[in-house]
C-alpha positions, -999 to +999 in steps of 0.1 A: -240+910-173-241+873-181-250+844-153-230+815-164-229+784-143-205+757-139-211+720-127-179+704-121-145+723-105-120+701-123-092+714-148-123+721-174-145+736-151-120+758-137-109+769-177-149+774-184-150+798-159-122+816-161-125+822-196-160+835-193-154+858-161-126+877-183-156+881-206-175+898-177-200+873-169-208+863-131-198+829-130-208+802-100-194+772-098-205+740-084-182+713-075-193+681-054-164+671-037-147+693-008-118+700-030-111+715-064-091+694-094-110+668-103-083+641-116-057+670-112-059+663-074-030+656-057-027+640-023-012+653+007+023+649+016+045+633+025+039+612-005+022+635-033+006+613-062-021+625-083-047+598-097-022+578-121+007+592-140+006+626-150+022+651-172+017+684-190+027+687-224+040+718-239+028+714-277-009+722-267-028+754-270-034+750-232+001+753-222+002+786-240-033+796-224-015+791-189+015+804-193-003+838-207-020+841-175+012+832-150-007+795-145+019+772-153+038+778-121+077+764-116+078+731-136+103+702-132+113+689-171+129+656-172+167+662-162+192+649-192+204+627-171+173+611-162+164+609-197+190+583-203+178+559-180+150+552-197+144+510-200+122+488-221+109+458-216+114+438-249+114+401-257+114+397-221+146+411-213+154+452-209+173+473-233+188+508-228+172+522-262+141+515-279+140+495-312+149+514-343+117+511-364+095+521-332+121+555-334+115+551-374+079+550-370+075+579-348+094+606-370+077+589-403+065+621-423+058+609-458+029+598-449+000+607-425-014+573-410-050+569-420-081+579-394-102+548-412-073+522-407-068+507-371-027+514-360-012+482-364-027+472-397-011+510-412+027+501-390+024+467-402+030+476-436+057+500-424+079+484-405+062+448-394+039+432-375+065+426-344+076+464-346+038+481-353+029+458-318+058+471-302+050+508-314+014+506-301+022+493-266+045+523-261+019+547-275+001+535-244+018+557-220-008+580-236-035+562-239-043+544-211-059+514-234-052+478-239-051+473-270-036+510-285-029+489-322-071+489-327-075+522-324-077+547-351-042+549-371-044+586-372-049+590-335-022+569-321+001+578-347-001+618-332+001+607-296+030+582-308+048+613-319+044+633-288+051+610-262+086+605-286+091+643-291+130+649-287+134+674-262+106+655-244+072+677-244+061+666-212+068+689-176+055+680-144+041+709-123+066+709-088+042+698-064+018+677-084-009+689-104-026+703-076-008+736-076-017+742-109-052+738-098-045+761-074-036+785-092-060+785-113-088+786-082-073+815-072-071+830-105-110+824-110-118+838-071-098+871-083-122+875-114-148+875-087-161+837-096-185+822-069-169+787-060-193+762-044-179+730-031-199+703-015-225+711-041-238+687-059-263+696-089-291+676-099-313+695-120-301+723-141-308+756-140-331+774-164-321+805-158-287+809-168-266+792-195-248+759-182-217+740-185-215+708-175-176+702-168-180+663-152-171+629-167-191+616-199-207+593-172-218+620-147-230+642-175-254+614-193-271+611-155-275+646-151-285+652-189-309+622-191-292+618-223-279+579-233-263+591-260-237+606-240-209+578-245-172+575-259-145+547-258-120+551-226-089+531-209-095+507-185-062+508-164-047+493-136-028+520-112+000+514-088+014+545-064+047+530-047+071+546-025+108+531-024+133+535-001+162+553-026+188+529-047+213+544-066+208+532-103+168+527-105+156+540-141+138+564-146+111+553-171+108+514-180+078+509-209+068+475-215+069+466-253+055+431-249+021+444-231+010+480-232+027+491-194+041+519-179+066+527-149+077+559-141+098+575-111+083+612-104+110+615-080+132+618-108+124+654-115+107+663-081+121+654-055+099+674-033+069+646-045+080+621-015+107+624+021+140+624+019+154+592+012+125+579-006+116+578-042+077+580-055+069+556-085+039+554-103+026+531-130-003+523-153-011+488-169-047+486-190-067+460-184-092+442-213-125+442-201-122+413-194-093+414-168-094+428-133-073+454-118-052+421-102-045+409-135-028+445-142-008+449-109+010+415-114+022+426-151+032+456-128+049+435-105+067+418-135+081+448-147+092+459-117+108+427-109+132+436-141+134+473-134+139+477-096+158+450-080+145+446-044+118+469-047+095+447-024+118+446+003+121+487+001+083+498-002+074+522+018+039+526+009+017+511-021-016+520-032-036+501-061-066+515-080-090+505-115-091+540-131-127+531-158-139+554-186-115+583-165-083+583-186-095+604-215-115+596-248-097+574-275-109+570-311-118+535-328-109+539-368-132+558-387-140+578-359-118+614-349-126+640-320-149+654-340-170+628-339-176+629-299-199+638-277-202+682-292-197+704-269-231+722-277-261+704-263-288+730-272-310+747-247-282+764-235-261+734-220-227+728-230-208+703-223-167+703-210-144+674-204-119+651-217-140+634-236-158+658-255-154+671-293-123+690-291-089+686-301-057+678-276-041+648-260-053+636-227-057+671-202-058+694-237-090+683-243-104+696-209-088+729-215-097+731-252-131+721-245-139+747-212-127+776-235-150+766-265-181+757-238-171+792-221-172+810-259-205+796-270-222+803-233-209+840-237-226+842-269-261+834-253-282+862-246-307+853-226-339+870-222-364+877-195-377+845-200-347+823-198-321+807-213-337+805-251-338+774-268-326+762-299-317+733-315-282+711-306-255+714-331-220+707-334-198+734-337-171+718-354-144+741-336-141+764-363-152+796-350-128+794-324-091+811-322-075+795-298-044+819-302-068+848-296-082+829-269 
């Protein structure tokens, strides 16, 4: 049988293993905190935030891989008539709908935005520089970047769509994000994985194929390799709990400066007590900036959104989230031009930041089934793991329907 192990018990680690124990290999996995999840972690009640806004969209390969294996667990989708509380912050004052072109823009089909052309040069042309700035800074609720407009026109112009799917694509597991990682933990103990926690890996193995499931940041230190390096947010995270008001939207998105506000309560009630709502929002921050800088654009916007929401805090909780909100791509640049998830020797490589396809969590799953694939494909000798050459595998081989 195949020895596979797994550094890192976050959503890809978890998906690496999984996939390769239904193969039949004996899988351990090593994870360095106490707890499973990685960013998927959600905190204890009474107040049950994960690490920023999160949400699980159903036009991913992932979804289906969940759902095949009874993962995906009850889900809360956004009620109607949540949906219609949505604000935005524009010109300094909030509307009840969002500007025309930026709905114009997100359903334009005649033509594919470019990957070589930054965002707001190709929406400039389209519908204006006012409108492509506008159109960026909502695209941010799925980025997590400062300035969404330099980024590749082809990558924000997907992630544009998505985020502005109607019926919305994005669910929220009830219970935060942690039950689907529990799920999945006890999906991977049934298959007879070895879970490890409080085990932190230094050197790799030699003797078994590896995948290293961690942040780009984590694996470059554990990899000795520099080259190990992609573009992430830089975002400014506030966790508040409110004391209920009748009327408080739902969503307010900040057209003027990339900014997001959402109410989790909204759709899960069972995320905070009774009587209480549990908001959460993410502002990026320029290098520049600090994480200050980013709660008091917060504060702005909540100022407009939800009167008196100083005087009803319950509970707040501010954070810097660097280089952990998923990989975005400068023009010129796509996924495939990542880190690959093939390192040679044997060593793969999982995560959201990796060379594989998806929008923000996707890429972890999409990337822990292909890791899991080529590790199965190994077979190693007496002598080892054997050792050839790095490559990047370019995806192709892989069905993720099949898979």
């Amino acid at each position: 049988m195949h020895r596979i192990t797994v550094i890192g018990g976050g959503l890809a680690g978890l998906t690496a293993a999984i996939t390769a124990a239904e193969a039949g290999a004996r899988v351990t996995v090593h994870e360095a905190h106490h707890t499973l999840g990685g960013r998927a972690r959600t905190a204890e009640a009474p107040y049950r935030t994960n690490e920023g806004p999160h949400a699980l969209y159903n036009g991913g390969p992932h979804w289906t891989w969940l759902r095949r294996r009874g993962l995906l667990g009850p889900l809360a989708p956004i009620p109607l008539l949540e949906a219609t509380r949505m604000r935005f912050r524009h010109r300094g004052t909030l509307r009840r709908t969002p500007p025309f072109p930026l709905l114009r823009l997100s359903r334009h089909r005649s033509e594919r935005a470019p990957v070589d052309s930054d965002f707001r040069t190709w929406a400039t042309a389209l519908i204006g520089e006012e409108w492509a700035l506008a159109a960026a800074r909502y695209s941010a609720v799925a980025l997590f970047h400062h300035d969404p407009g330099s980024l590749s026109a082809a990558f924000v112009q997907e992630r544009l769509r998505r985020a502005m799917k109607l019926p919305p694509e994005a669910h929220y597991p009830r219970g935060g994000w942690a039950t689907v990682v529990d799920r999945m933990a006890a999906r991977a103990w049934n298959l007879g994985v070895r879970v490890e926690t409080l085990s932190r890996v230094d050197t790799l193995p030699t003797d078994t194929p590896v995948i290293v499931a961690t942040s780009l940041e984590a694996a470059r230190r554990l990899l000795h390799d520099p080259s190990l390096t992609w573009d992430s947010g830089r975002t400014a995270l506030l966790d508040l709990a409110l004391r209920t008001r009748k009327g408080d939207p739902f969503v307010v998105s900040d057209l003027d400066a990339p900014g997001w506000i959402e109410r989790f309560t909204a759709q899960d009630r069972g995320l905070a007590p009774h009587g209480q709502q549990l908001i959460q929002g993410q502002f990026p921050v320029a290098p520049g900036e600090s994480k200050g800088q980013g709660v008091a654009r917060a504060e702005e916007l909540l100022d407009l959104g939800f009167p008196g929401w100083r005087e009803r805090t319950v509970r707040r909780r501010e954070a810097l989230a660097q280089g952990r909100t998923g990989a975005v791509d400068r023009p010129g640049t796509t996924w495939r031009d990542r880190p690959a998830v093939d390192r040679g020797d044997g060593v793969f490589l999982a995560g959201d930041q990796v060379a594989a396809p998806g929008v923000l969590s996707e890429v972890s799953f999409t990337s822990g089934i292909e890791a899991a694939t080529l590790a199965l494909r190994l077979r190693p000798g007496a002598g080892g793991v054997p050792r050839r050459p790095a490559r990047d595998t370019g995806w192709s081989h892989l069905d993720l329907k099949r898979a």
